[in-house]
FIDREN-383516 format. One record per residue (C-alpha): residue number from 0; residue in one letter; z, y, x. Coordinates in nm, 4 decimals. Layout:
FIDREN-383516
<site nr="NUM" rest="A" z="Z" y="Y" x="X"/>
...
This chain:
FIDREN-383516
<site nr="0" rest="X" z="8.9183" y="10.0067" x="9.5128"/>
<site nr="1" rest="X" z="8.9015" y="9.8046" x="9.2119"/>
<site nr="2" rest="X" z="8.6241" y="9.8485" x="8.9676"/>
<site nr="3" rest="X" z="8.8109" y="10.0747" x="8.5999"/>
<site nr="4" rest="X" z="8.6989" y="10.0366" x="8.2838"/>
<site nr="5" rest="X" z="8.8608" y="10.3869" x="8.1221"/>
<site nr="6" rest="X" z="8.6064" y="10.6954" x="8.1417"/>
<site nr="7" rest="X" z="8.7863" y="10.9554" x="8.2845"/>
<site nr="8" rest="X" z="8.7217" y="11.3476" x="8.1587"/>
<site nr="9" rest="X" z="8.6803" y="11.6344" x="8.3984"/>
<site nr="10" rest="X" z="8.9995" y="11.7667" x="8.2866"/>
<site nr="11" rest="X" z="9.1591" y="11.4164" x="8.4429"/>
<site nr="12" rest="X" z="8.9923" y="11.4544" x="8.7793"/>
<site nr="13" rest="X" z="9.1163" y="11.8250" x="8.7799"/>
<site nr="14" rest="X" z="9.4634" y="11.7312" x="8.7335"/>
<site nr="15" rest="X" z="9.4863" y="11.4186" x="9.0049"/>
<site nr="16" rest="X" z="9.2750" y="11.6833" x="9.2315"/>
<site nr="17" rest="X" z="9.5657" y="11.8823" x="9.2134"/>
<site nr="18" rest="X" z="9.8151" y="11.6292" x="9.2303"/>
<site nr="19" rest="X" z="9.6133" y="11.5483" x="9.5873"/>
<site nr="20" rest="X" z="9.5326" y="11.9008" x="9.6910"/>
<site nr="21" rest="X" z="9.7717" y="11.9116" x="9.9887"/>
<site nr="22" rest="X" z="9.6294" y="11.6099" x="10.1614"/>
<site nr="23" rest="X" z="9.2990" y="11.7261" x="10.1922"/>
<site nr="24" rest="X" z="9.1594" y="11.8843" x="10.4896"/>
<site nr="25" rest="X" z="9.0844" y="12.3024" x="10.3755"/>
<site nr="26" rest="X" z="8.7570" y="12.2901" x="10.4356"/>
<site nr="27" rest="X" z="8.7108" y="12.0385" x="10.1244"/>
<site nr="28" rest="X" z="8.8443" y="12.2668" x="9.8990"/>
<site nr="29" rest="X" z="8.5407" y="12.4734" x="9.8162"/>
<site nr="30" rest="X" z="8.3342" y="12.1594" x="9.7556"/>
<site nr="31" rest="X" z="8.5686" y="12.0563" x="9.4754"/>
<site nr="32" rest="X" z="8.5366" y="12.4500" x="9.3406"/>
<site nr="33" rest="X" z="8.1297" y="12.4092" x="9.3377"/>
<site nr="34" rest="X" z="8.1968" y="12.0920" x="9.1774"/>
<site nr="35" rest="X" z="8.4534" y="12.1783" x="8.8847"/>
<site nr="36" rest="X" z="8.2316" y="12.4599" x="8.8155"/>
<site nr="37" rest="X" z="7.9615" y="12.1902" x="8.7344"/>
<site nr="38" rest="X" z="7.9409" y="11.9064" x="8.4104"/>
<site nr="39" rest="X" z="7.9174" y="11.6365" x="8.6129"/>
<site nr="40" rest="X" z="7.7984" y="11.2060" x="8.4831"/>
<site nr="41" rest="X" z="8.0630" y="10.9826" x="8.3668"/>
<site nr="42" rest="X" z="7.9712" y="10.7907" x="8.6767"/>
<site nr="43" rest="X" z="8.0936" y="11.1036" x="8.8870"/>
<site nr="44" rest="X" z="8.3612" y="11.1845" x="8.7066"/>
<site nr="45" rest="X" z="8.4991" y="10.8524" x="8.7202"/>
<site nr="46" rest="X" z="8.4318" y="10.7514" x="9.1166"/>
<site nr="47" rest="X" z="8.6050" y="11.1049" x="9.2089"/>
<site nr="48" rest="X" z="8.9119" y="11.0545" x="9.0220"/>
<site nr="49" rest="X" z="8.9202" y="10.7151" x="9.2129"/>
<site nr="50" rest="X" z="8.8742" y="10.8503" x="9.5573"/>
<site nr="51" rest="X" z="9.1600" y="11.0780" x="9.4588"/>
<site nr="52" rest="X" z="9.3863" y="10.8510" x="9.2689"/>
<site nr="53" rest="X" z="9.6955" y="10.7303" x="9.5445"/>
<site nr="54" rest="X" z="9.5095" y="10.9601" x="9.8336"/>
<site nr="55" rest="X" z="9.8103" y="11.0296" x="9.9457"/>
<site nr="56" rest="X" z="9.9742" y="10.7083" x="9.9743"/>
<site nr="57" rest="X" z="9.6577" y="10.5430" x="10.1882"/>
<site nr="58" rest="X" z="9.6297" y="10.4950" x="10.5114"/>
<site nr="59" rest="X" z="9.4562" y="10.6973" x="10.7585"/>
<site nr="60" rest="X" z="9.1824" y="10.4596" x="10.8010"/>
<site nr="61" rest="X" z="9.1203" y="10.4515" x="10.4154"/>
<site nr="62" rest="X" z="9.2165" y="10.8440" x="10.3926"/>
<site nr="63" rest="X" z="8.9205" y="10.8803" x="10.6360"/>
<site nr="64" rest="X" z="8.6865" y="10.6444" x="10.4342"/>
<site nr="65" rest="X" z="8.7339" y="10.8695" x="10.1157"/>
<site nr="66" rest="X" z="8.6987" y="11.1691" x="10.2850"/>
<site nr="67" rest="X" z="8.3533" y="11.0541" x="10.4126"/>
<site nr="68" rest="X" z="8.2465" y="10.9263" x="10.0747"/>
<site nr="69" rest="X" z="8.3898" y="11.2460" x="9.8528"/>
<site nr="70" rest="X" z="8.1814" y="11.4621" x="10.0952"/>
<site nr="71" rest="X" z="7.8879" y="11.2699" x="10.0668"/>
<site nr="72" rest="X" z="7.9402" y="11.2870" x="9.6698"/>
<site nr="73" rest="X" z="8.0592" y="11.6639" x="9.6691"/>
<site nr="74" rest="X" z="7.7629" y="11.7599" x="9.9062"/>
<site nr="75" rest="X" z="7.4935" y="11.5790" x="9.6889"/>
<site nr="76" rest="X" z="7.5475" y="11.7294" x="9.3282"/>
């Protein structure tokens, strides 16, 4: 993924976490409630909503690489 230069807000992550919601495995989806429950850095705010952004359109090898990494971010805050 390419490095961004725009700080994105919690509200933004909601919303693409929403727009992604579907593709996720279930058992993810209680790690994103602990985490929008939560102020979070503009360093996590930002590398979740890239993990998210175009989830759906990657491939199953990269699907699986952000899976790994949001879990290891979700599971560490």
């Amino acid at each position: 993924m390419s490095e961004c230069k725009i700080n994105h807000s919690q509200e933004d992550v909601k919303s693409k976490y929403e727009s992604q919601t579907a593709f996720f495995p279930e058992e993810m989806k209680p790690l994103f409630d602990q985490f929008f429950a939560k102020e979070h850095t503009q360093e996590i705010l930002n590398e979740v909503f890239h993990l998210l952004k175009k989830y759906d359109l990657a491939t199953e090898e990269e699907k699986s690489e952000r899976t790994n990494r949001l879990n290891m971010v979700l599971n560490n805050l």
